[in-house]
VOLO-836199 format. One line per 5 residues: number of its first residue (from 0); for each residue x, y, z of N, C-alpha, C, CB. Coordinates in steps of 0.001 Angstrom, whole numbers, plus 524288, in hexadecimal, padded with zeros to 5 digits. Glycine has a CB too. Layout:
BEGIN
NUM) X:Y:Z:X:Y:Z:X:Y:Z:X:Y:Z  ...
//
This chain:
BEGIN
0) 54BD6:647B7:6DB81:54E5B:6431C:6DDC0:54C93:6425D:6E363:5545F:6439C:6DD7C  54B48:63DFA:6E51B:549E6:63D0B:6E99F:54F89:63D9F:6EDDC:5470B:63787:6E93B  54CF9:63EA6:6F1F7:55054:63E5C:6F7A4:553DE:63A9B:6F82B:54D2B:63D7D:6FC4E  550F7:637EE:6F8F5:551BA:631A0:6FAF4:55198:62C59:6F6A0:54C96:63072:6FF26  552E6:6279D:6F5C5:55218:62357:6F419:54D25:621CB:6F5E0:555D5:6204D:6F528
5) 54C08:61D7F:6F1A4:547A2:619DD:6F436:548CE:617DC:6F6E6:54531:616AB:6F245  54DCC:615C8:6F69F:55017:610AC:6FC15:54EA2:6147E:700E9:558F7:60E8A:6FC60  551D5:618B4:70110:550AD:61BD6:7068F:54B2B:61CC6:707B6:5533B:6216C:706A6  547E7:61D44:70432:54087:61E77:70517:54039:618A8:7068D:53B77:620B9:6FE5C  53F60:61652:705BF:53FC8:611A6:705C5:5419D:60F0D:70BFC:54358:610C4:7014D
10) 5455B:611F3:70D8E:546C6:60E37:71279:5447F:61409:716EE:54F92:60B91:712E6  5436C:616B8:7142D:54119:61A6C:71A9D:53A99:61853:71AEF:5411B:623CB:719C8  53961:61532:7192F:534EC:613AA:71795:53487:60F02:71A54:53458:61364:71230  536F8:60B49:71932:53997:607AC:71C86:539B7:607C0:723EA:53F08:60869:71A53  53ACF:60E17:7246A:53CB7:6100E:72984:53825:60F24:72CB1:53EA5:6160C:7299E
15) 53362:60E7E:72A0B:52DF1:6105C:72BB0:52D11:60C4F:7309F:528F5:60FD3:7266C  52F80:60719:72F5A:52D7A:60061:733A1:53305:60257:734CC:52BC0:5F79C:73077  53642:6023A:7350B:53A54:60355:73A89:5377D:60824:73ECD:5416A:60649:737F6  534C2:60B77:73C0B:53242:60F05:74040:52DE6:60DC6:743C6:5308A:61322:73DF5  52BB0:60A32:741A3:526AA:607BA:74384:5291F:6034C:74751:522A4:6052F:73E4E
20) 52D8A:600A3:7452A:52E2C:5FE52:74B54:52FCC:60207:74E0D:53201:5F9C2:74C73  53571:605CA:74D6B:5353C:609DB:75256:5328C:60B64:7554D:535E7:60D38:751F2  52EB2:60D30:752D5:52B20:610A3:7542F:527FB:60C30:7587B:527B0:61359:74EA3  5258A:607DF:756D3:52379:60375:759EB:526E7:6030B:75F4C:523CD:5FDEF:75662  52BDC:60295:75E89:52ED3:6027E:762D8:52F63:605FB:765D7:5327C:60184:7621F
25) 52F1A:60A26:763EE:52FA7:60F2B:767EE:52945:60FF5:769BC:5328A:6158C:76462  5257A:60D49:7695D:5216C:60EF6:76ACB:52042:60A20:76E5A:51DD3:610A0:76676  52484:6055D:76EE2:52233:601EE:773DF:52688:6039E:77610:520EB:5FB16:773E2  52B74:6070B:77526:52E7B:608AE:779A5:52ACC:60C8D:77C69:5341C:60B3C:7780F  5293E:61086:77C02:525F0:61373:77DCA:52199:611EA:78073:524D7:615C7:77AB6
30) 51F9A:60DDF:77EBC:51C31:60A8F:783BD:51E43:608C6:787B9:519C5:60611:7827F  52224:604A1:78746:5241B:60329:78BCE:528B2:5FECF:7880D:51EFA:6007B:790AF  52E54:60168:78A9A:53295:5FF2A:786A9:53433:5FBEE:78A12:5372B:602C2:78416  5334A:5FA2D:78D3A:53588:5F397:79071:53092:5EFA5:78E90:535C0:5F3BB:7997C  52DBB:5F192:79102:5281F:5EC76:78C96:5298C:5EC32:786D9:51FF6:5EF72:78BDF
35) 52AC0:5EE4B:78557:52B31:5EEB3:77DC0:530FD:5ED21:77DDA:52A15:5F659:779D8  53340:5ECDF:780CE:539AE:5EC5D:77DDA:539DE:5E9B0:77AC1:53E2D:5EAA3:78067  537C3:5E539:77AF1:53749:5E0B3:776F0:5364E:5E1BF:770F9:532E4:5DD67:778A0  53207:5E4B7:76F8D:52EE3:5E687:76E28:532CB:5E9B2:769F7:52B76:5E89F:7722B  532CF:5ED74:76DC9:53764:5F2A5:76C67:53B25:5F0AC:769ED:53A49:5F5BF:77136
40) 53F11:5ECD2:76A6D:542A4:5EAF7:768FC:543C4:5E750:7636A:5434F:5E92A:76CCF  53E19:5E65A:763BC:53D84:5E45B:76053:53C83:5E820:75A1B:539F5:5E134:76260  53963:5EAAE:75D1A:5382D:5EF63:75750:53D1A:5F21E:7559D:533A9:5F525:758E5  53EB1:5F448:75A45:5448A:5F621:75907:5492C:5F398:754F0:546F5:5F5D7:75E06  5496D:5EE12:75784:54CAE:5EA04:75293:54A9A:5E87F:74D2C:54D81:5E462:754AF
45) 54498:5E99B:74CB9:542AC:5E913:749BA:54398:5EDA8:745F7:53EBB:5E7C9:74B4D  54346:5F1F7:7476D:54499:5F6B0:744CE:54A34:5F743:74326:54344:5FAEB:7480C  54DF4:5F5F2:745B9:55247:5F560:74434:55478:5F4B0:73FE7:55358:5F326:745EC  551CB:5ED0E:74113:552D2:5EA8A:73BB0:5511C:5ECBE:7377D:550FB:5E5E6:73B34  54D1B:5EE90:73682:54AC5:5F174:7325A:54DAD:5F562:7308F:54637:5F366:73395
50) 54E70:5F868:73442:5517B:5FE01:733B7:556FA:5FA7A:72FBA:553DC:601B8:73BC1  55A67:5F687:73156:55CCF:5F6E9:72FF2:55C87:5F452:729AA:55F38:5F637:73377  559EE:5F181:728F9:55771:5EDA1:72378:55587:5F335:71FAC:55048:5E83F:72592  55410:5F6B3:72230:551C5:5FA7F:71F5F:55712:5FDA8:71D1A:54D8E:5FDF2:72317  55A93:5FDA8:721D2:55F34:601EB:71D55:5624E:5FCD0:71A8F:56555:60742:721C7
55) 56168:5F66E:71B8F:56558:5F4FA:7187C:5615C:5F3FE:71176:568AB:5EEBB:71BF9  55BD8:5F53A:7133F:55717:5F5D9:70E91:5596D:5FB95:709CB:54F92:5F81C:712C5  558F2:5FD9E:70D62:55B04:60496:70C68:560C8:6062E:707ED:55D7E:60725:713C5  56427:6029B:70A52:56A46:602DE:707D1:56AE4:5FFCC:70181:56ECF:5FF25:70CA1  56636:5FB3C:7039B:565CD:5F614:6FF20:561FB:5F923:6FA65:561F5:5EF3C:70242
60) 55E0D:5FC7C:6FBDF:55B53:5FFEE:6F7BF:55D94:6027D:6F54B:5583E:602E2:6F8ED  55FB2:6067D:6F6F1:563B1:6092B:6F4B8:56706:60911:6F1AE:56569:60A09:6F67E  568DC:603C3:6F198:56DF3:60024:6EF06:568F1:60045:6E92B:57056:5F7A5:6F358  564F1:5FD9C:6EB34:56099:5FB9C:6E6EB:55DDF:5FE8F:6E43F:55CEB:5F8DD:6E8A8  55EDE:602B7:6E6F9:55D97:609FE:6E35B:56181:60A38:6DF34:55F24:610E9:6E7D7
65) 565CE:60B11:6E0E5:56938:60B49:6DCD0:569A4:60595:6D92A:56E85:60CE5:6DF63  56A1C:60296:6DB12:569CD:5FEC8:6D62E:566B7:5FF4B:6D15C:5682F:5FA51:6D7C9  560E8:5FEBD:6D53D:55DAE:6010B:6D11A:55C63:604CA:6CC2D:55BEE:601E5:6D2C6  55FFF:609A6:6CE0B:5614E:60DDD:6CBE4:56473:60E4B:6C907:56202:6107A:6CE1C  568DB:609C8:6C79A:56C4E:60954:6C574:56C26:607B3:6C0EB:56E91:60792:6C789
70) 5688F:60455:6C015:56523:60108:6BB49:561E4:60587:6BAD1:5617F:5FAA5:6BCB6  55EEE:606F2:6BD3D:559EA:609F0:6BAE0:55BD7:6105D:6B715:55574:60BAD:6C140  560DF:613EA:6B83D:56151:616BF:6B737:56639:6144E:6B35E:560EA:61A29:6BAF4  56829:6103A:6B373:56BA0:60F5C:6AD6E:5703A:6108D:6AF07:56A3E:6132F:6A7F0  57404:60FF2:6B5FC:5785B:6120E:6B5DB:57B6C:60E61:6B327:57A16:6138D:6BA96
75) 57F84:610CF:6B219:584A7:60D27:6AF2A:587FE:60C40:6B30C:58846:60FFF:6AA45  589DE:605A5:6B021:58B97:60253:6B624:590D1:603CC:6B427:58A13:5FA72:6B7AC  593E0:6085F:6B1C3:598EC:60AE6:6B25A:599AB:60E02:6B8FB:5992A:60F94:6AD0B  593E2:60DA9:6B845:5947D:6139F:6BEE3:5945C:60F96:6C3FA:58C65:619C7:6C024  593F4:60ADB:6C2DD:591FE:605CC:6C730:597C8:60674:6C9D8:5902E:5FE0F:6C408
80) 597CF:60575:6CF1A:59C23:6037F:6D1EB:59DF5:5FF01:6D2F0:59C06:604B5:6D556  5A1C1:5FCD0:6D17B:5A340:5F5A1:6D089:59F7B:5F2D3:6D42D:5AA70:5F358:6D2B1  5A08A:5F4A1:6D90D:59E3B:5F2CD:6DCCF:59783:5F09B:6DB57:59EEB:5F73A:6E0CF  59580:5F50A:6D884:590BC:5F3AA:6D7DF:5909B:5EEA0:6D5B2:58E22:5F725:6D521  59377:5ECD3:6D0C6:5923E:5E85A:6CD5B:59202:5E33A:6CFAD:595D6:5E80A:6C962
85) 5974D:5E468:6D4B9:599D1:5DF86:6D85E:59429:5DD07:6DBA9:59F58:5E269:6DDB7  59103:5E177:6DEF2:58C6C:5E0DF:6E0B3:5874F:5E020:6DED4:58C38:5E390:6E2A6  58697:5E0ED:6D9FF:583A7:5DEE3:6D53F:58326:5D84B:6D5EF:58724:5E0A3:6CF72  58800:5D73C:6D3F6:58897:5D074:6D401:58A46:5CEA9:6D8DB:58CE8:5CDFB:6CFDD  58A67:5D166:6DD14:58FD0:5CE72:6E272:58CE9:5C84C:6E24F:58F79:5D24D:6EBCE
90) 589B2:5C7D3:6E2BE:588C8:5C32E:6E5A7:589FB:5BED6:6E181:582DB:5C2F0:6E820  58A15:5BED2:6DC13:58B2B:5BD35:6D973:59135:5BBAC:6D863:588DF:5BF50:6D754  593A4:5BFEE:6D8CE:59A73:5C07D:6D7EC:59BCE:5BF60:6DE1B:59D36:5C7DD:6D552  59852:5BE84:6E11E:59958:5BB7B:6E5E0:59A7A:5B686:6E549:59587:5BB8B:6E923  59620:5B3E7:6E24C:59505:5AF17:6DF73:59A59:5AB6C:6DF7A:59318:5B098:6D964
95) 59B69:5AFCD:6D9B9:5A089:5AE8F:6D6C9:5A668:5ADE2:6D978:5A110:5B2D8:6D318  5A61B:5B325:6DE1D:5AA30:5B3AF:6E19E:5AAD3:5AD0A:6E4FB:5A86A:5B94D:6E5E4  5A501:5ABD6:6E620:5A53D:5A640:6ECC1:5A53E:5A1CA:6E95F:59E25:5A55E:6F281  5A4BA:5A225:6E42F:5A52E:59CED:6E07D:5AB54:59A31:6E18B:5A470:59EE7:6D938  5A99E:5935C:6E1B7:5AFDB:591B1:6E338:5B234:58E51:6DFA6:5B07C:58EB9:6E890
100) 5AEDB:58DC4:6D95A:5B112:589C1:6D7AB:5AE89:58BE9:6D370:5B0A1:58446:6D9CD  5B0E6:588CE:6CDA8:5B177:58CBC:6C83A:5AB15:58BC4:6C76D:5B67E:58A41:6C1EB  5A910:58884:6C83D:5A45E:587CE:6C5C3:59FB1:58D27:6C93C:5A29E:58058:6C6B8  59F9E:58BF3:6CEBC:59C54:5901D:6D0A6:59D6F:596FD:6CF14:59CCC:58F38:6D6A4  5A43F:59814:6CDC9:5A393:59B68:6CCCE:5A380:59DAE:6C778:5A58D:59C97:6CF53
105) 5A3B1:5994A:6C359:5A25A:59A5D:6BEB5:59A51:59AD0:6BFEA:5A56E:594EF:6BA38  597EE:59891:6C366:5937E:599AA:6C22D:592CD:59F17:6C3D2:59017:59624:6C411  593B3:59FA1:6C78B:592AD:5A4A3:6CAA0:5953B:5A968:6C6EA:595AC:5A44D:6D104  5991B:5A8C3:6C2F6:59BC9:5AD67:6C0DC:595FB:5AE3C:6BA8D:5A48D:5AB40:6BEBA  59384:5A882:6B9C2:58FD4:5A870:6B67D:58A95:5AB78:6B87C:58F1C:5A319:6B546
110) 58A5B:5A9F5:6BCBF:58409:5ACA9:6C037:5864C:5B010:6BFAC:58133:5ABB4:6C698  58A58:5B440:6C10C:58AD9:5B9F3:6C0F1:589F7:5BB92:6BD0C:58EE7:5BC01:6C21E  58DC4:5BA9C:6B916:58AF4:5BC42:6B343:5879F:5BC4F:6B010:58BE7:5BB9D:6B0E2  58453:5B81B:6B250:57EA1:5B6E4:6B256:57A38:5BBD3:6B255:57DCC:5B38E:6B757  57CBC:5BC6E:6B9DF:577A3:5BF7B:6B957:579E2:5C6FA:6BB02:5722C:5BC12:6BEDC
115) 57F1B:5C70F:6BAC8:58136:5CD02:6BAAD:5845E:5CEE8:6B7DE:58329:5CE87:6BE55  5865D:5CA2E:6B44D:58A63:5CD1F:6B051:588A9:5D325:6ADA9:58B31:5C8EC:6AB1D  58383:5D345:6ABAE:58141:5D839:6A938:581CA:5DCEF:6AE06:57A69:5D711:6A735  58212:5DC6D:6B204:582F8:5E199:6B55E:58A00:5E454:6B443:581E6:5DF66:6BCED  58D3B:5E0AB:6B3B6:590B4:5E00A:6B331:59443:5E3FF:6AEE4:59009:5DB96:6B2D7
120) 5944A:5E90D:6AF92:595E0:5EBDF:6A97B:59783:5F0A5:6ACFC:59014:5ED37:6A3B1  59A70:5F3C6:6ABEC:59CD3:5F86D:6ACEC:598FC:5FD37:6AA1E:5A2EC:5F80D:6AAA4  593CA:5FD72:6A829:594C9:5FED6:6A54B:58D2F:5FEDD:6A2C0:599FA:5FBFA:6A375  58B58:6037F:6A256:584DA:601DD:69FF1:58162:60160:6A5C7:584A2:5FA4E:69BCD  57D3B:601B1:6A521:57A09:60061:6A99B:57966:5FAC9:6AAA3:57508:60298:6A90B
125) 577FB:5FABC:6AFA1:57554:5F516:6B1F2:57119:5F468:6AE4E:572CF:5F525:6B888  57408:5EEAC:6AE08:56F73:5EB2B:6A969:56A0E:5EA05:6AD54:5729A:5E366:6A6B5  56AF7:5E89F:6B381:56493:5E867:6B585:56599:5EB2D:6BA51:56161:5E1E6:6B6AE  560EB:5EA60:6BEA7:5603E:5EC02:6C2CF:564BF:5E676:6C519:5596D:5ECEA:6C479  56752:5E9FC:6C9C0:5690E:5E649:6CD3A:566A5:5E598:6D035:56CA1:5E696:6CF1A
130) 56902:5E019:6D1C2:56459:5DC83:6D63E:567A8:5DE9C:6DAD4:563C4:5D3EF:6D5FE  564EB:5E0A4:6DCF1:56456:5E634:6E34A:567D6:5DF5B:6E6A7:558D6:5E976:6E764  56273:5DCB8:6E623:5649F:5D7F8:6EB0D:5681B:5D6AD:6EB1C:56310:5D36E:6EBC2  56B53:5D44A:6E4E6:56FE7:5D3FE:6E515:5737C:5D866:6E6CA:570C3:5D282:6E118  574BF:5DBBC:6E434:57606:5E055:6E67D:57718:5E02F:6EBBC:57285:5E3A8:6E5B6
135) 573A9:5E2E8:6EEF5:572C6:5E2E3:6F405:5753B:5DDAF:6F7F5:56D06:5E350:6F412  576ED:5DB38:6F77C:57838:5D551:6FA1C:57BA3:5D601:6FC9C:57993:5D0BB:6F71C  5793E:5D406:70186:580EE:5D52B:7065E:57F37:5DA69:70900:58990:5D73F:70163  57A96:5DEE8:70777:57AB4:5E336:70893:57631:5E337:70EE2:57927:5E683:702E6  577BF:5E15C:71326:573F8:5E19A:7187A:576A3:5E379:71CBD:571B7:5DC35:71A58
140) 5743E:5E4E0:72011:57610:5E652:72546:57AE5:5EAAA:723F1:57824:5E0AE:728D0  576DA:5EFDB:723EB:5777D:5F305:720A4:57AA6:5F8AC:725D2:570F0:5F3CD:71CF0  57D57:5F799:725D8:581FF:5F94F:72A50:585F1:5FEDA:725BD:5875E:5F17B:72C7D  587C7:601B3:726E6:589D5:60450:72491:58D86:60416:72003:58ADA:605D0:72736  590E9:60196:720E7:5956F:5FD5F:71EE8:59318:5FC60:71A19:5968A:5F793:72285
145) 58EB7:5F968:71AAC:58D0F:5F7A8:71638:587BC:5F93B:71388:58D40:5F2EF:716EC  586C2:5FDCA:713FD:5822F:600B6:70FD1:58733:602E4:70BCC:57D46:6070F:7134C  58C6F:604EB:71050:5909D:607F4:70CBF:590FF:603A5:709CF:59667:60A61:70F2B  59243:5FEA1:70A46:594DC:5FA8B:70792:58FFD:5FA3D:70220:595C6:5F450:70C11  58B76:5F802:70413:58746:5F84F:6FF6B:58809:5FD29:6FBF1:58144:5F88E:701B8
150) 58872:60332:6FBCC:58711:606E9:6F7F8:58D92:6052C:6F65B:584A8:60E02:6F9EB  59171:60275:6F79E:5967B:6030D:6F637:592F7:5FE7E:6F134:59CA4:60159:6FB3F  5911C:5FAF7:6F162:5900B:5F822:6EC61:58DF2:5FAA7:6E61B:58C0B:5F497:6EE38  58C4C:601C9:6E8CC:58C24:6042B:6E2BE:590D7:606FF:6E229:5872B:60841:6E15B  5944B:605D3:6E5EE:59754:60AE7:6E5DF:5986A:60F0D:6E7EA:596E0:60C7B:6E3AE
155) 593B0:610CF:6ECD3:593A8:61427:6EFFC:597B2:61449:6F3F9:58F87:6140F:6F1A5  59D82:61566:6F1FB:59FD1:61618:6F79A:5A230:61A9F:6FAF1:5A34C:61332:6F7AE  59C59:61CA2:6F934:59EF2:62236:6FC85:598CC:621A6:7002B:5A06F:62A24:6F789  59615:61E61:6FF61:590FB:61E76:70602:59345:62129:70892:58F7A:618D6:70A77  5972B:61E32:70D22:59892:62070:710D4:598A6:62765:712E3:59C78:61E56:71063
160) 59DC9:62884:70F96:59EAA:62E5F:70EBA:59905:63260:70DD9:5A278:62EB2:70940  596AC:62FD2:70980:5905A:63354:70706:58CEC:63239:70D18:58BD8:62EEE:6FF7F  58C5E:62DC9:70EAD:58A29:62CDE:71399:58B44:63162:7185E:58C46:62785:71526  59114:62EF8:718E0:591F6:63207:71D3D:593AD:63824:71CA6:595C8:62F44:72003  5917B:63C15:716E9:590EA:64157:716D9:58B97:640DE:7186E:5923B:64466:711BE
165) 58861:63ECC:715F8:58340:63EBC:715C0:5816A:63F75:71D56:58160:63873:71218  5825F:63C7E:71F53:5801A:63B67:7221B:58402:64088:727C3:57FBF:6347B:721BA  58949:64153:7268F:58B9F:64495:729C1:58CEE:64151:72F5C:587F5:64988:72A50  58B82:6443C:7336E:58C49:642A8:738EA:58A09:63D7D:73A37:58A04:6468B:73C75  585D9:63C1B:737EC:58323:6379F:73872:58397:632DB:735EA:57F4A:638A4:737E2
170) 586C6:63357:7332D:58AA0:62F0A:72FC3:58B8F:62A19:735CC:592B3:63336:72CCF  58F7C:62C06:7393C:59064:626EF:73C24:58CBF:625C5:73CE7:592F3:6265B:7404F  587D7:6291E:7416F:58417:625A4:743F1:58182:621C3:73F02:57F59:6297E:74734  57FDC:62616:73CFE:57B72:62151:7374D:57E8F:61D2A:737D5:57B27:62324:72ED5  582AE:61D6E:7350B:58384:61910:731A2:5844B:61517:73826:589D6:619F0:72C29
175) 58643:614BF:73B34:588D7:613DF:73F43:58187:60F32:740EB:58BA3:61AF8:7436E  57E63:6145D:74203:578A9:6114F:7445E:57666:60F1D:73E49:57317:616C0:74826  5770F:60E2C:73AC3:576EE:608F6:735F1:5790A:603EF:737D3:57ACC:60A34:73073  57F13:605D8:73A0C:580BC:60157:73A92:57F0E:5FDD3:73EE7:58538:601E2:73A86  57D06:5FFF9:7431D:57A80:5FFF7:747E4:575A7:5FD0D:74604:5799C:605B3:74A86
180) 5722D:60030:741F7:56CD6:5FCA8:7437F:56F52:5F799:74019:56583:5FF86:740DD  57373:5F72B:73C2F:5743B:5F17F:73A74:57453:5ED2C:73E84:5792F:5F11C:737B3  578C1:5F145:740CC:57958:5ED46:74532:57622:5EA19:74A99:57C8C:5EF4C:746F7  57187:5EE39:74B56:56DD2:5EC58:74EBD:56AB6:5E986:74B47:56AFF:5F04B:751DB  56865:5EA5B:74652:5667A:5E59F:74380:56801:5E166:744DA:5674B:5E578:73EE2
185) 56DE8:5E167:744CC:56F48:5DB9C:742C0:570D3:5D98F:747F0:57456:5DAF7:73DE0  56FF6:5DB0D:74BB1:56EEE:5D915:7513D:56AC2:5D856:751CF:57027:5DBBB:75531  56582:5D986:74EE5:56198:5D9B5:75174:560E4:5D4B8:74E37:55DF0:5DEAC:751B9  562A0:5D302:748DF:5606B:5CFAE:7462E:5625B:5CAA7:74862:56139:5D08E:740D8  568B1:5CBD8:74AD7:56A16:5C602:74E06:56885:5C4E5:7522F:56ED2:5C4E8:74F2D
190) 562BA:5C784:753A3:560A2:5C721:758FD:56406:5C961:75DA9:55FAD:5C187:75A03  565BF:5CE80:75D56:567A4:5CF3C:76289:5644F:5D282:763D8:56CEB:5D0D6:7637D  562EB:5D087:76893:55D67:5D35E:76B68:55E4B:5D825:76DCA:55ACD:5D00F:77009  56390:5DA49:76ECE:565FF:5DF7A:77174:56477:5E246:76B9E:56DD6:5DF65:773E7  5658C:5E23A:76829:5661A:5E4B3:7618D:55FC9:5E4F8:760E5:569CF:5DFAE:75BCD
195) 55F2F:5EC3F:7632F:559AA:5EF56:762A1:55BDC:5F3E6:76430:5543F:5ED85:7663C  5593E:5F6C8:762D2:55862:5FD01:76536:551FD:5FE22:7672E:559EC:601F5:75FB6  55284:605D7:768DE:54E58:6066C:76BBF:54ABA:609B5:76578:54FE2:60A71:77282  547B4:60A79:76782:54476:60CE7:76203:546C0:610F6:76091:53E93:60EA9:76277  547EC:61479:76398:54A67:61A5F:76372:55098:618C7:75FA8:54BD6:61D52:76B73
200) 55304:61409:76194:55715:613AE:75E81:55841:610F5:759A5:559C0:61289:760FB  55146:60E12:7585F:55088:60CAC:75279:54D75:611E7:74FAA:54C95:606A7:751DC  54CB2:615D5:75244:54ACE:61A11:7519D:54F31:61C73:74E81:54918:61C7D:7565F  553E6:61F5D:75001:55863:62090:74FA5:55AEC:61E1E:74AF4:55A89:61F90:75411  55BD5:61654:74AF1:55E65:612E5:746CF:55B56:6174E:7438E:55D1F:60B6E:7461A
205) 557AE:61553:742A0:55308:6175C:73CA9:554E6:61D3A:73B1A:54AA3:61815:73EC0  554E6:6200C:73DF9:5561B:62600:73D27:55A2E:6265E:73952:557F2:628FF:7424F  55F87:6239F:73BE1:5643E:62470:73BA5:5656E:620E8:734E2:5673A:62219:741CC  56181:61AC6:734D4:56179:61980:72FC8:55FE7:61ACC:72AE0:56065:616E9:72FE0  55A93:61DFC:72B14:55773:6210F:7276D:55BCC:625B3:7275E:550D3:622B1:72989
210) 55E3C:62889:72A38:56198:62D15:72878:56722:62A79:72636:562B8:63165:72DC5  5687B:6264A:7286F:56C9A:623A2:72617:56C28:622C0:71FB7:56CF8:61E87:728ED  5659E:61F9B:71E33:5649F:61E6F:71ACC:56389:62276:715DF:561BC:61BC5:71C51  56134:62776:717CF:560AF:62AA8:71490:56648:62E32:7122E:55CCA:62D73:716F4  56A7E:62D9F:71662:56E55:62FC4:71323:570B7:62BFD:7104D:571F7:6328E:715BF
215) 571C6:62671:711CE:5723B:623CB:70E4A:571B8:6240F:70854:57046:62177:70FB4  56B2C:62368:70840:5683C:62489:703A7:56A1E:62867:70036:56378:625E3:704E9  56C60:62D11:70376:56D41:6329A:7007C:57292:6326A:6FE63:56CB3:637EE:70458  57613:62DC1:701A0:57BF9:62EE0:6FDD2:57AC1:62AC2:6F9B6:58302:62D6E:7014D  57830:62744:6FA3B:57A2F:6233F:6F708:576F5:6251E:6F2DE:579AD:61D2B:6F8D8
220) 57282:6276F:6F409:56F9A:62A9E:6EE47:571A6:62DA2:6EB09:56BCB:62DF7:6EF0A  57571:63064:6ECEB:578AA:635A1:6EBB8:57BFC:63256:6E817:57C20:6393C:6F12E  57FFB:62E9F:6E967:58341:62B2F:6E8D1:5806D:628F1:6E30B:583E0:62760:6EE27  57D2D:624E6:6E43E:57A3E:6235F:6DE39:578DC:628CD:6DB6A:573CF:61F8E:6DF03  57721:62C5B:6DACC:5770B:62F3D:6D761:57BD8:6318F:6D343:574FC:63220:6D9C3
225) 580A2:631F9:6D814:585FC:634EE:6D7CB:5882D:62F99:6D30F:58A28:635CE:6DF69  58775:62B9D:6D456:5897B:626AD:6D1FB:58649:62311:6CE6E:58B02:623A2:6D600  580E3:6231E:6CF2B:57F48:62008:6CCC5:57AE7:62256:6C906:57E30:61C5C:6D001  5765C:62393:6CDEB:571F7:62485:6CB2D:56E1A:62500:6D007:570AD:62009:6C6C4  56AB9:628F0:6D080:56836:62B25:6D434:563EA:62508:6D547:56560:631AD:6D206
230) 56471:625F9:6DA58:55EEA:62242:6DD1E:55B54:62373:6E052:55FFB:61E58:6DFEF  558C0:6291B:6E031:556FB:62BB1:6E3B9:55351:62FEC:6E017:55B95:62DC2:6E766
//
């Protein structure tokens, strides 16, 4: 059995162009960091964003590991958690929910059954692959709160706890500097020009996310095996 997931090979791989801007940046700080600030600042936010698209890439694979795995190894949707089925169709039984008059929501109760009634059984395996995209919807800006909230859509609600053995003393900071680079993302994306760091401290983000990410990987692997069906 492998170590790691593909999702996790997969996003340290990823890590490679967040290093290359660092690294770019820390090498015109070292020339001369008042001429480059510009420069600097720029690579820095640039890395950021990435850094952070990459763990909300990272969480969304994972989800799409197991899906995958779920169809492919024949589990029976007796072992599924309600939750799962609800997120299967949401956007659909969304549909049905914002419909305001008999006719739209007789259509919308028809499109559902249309195209998900067959997932729909307590019971036998998934009749196909689920569509990941659907699935996945609503799932960005990937802050702590809500990676727990996403693995809560198979059922995982013990993240937290498996997390925070896993990880021990370093439980606050991690999770704590996740929420941090969300948050400088999403300053950096509404243009606030203060919202950057220095290389040394997109140096650090990265450290702290790849170790964040790899224990991640290791409960929720543990977790699908214990419950579902190994993805690793």
């Amino acid at each position: 059995m492998a170590r790691y997931t593909t999702a996790y090979c997969s996003f340290v791989v990823r890590m490679d162009e967040v290093t290359v801007l660092r690294k770019s940046a820390a090498r015109l700080e070292r020339l001369d960091p008042v001429a480059n600030s510009k420069q600097i600042d720029a690579l820095c936010r640039g890395g950021i964003v990435l850094l952070s698209s990459h763990l909300e890439a990272f969480v969304k694979e994972l989800g799409e590991l197991l899906l995958s795995r779920l169809f492919d190894k024949g589990v029976s949707r007796s072992l599924l958690d309600q939750r799962f089925f609800y997120h299967v169709s949401k956007d659909r039984l969304d549909n049905i929910k914002d419909a305001t008059d008999p006719e739209s929501v007789a259509k919308s109760i028809f499109d559902f059954l249309a195209a998900d009634q067959d997932f729909w059984e307590r019971s036998g395996q998934l009749p196909r692959h689920v569509d990941s995209e659907r699935f996945n919807k609503g799932f960005s800006n990937p802050k702590f709160k809500k990676i727990r909230s996403y693995f809560n859509r198979f059922g995982f609600q013990a993240f937290h706890g498996d997390l925070q053995r896993n990880l021990t003393r370093n439980f606050a900071p991690y999770t704590n500097m996740v929420n941090h680079l969300v948050d400088t993302r999403n300053l950096i994306a509404h243009g606030d020009p203060g919202a950057t760091k220095t290389p040394a401290e997109v140096e650090d983000m990265v450290k702290i996310v790849i170790q964040f990410c790899r224990a991640t990987d290791q409960v929720f692997a543990s977790w699908c095996k214990s419950k579902y069906c190994a993805i690793r």
